[in-house]
N, C-alpha and C positions, 0 to 999 in steps of 0.2 A: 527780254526773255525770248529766244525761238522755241518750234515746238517740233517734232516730227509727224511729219504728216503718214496717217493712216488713212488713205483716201474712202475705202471701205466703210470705217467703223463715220467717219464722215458724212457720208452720204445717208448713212441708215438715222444720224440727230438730226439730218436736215429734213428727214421726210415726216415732216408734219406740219402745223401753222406757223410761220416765220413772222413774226410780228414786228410791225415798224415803227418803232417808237416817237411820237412828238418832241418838240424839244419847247418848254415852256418857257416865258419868257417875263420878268419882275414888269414891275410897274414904272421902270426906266426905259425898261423894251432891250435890256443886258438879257441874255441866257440864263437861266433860273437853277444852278449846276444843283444846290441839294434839292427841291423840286423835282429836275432829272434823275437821280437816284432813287428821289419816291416812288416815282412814278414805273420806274423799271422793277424797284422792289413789288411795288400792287401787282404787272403783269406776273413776276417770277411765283409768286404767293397763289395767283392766281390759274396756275398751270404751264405757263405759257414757257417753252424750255427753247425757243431757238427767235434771238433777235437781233434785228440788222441797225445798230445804230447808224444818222448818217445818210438814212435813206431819204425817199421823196417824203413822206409821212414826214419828216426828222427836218423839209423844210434844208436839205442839203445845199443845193445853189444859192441861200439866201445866210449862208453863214460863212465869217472869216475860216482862214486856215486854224487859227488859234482857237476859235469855238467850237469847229470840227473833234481837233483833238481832245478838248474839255469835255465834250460832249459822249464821245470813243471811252477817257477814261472813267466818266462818270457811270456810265450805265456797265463797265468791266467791274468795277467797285460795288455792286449791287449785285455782280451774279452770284450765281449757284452752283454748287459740284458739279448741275446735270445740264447746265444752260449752254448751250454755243451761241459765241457771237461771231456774226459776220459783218467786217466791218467795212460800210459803203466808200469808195474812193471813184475820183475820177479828173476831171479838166483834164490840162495839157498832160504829155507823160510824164513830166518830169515832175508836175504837183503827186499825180497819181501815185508813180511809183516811192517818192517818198513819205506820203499817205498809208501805201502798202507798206511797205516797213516800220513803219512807228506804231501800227496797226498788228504786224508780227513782234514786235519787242517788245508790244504793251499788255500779249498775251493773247490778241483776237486768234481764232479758229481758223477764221477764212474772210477773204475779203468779195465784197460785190461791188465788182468796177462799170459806173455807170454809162450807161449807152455817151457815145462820142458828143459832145456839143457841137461841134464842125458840121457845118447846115451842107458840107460836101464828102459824103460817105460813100466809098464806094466795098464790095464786101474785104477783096484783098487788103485794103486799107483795116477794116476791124477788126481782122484775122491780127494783122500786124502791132496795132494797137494793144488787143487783148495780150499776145504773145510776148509782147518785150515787157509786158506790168509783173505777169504770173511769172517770168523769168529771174525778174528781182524778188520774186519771196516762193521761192521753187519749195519751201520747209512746211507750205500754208494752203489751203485748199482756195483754189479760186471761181467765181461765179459771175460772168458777164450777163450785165444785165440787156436784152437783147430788144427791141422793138421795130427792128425793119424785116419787112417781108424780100427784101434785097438776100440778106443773108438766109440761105438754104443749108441745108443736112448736109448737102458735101462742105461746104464751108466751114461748119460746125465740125468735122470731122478732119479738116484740112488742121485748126486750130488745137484739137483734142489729141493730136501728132505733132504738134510742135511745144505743146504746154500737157506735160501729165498730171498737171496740179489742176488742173480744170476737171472739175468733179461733176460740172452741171450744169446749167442754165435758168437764169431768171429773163421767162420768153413772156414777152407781154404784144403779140401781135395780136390784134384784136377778130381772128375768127377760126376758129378751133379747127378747119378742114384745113387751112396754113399750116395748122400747129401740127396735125395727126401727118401730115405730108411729109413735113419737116424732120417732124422725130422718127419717121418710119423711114427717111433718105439719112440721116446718122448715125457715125458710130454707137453701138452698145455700151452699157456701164452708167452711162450720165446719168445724173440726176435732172428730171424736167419739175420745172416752178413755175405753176399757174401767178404767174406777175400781177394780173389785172383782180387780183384778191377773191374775196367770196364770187362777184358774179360771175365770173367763170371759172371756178374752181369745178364746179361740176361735170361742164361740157370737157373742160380739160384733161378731168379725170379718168374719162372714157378714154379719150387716147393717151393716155399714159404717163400723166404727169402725178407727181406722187405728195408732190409740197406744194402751196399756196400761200401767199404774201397775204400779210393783212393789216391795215387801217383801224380797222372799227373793233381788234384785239384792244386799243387803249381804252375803248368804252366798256365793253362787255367781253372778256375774256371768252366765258361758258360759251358763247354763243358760236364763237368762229371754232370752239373746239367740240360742238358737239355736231356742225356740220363736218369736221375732220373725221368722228368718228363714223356718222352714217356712212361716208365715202369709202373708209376702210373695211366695212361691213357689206358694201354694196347696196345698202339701202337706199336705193337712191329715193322712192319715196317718202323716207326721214328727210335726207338732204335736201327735196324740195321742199319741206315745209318749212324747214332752216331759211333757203332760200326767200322765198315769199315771204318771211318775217321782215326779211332784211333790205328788200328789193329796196321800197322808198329810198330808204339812208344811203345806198350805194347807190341808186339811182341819181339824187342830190350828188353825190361829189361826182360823179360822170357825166352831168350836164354842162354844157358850153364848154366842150372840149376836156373836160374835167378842170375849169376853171375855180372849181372850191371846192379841189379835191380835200386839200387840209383844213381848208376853213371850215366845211363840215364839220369833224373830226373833232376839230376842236372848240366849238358852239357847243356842239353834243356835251364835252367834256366841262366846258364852263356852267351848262348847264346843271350839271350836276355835283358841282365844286370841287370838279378836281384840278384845272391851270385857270390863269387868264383865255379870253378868246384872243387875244391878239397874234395875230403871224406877220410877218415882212414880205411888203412889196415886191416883185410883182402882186403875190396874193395881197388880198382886202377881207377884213371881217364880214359878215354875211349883215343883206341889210335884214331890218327888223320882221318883211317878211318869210324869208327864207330861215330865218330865226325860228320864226311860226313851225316852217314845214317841219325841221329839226327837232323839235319838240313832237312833234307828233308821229313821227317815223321813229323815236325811240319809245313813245309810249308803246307799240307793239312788243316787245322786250324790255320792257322796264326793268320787270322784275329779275331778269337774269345778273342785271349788273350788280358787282359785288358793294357792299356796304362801303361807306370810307373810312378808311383804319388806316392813319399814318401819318395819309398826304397831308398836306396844310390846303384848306378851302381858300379858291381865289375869291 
């Protein structure tokens, strides 16, 4: 199925919490597929209208090509009239772009092509990268997800004139004077995505980013959307107490490099029965103290998280 891209009416579903969905895993340590549609069903049920299967949350580089897909079709089978998916591709081009197309024929919205694995990046190279992917699905809105401070505004502006299907940017360089620099040296129109979730969705916000990615959407919905809302209000004295609810948990999956970015994530989540905690190597379950911490940084929000109605308790 292609779809015609309105890049416009695009960018206005993507401007809210983009949630990244876990991919849970049976007691064989197989991909959990009706699990996965649960789970996407609780977020959908839950508010949450724009998500990126496939992403890092989604444990992307640690699944087949084949699991990719299952994964894309399962949480498509779950949506809703109002929900956009954006759906994560990336490796070599030629994985990527026929990622990208099976992603356009399976019905996704728009796809989010992962920062380059090639440990030799130079910016012209990502320009090129991003440009021959969004070329093979010109009908689809595209969103490179960006993490080097190498690539600047003219760069992003070099690419946004060779790809009109790029609607926007998923920028996760971790210090928001980059970021305000960056989008103030870029073309106009794009969509900017606080990448690095809630704890910079804030400072992000100030210079101009309008969507923020999120993790801790699989635990608590209410929570990453009711810091959307203060941010849309300007409250930013809501928003930081959003923030400061949340710090510990995001703090946890951003320590040692963001070494348990998912396993957080998903501790939180077995803790309260909705997957197994298990994720795939490189990541490791958390040990039994960091288990501790996890439990105690969602006691600060407990009560936000919604009952369980559906899922099956691991």
């Amino acid at each position: 199925m292609t779809t015609s891209l309105n890049a416009g009416r695009l960018v206005e579903q993507l401007s809210t919490v983009i949630g990244i969905p876990v991919v849970p895993y049976d007691e064989d340590g197989a991909v959990d597929q009706d699990l996965t549609v649960a789970l996407t069903a609780r977020l959908i049920r839950n508010g949450v209208t724009a998500l990126t299967p496939n992403g890092n949350t989604g444990e992307f580089y640690a699944l087949t090509p084949d699991e990719r897909r299952h994964v894309l079709t399962s949480v498509l089978s779950a949506r809703g009239s109002a929900t956009t998916i954006v759906a994560g591709v990336g490796f070599d081009l030629g994985t990527a772009i026929t990622d990208a197309r099976f992603a356009r024929d399976s019905g996704a919205d728009a796809i989010m092509i992962h920062q380059p694995v090639l440990p030799y990046l130079t910016p012209s190279g990502w320009i090129e990268y991003n440009a021959r992917i969004a070329a093979a699905v010109p009908d689809i809105g595209v969103l490179p997800y960006l993490t080097k401070r190498a690539v600047t505004g003219a760069h992003i502006t070099r690419l946004a004139e060779r790809a009109p299907n790029v609607v926007g940017l998923k920028y996760s360089v971790s210090d928001p004077v980059v970021f305000a620099t960056t989008r103030a040296e870029a073309a106009d129109g794009l969509l900017w995505i606080a990448g690095l979730a809630e704890s910079y969705a804030p400072a992000y916000w100030q210079a101009g980013a309008r969507a923020f990615t999120s993790g801790l959407v699989n635990v608590a919905p209410a929570v990453s959307l009711e810091l959307l809302e203060a941010l849309r209000r300007g409250d930013y004295g809501a928003a930081t107490r959003v923030w400061r609810q949340i710090r510990h948990f995001e703090e946890l999956r951003a320590r040692d490099a963001s070494a348990n970015n998912v396993s957080v994530v998903k501790e939180a989540m077995h803790q309260l029965g909705l997957c197994r905690r298990d994720v795939r190597p490189p990541s490791h379950p958390l040990s039994d103290a960091l288990a501790r911490e996890v439990a105690e940084s969602i006691a600060r929000w407990r009560s936000a998280v919604p009952e369980v109605a559906g899922e099956r308790a691991a």
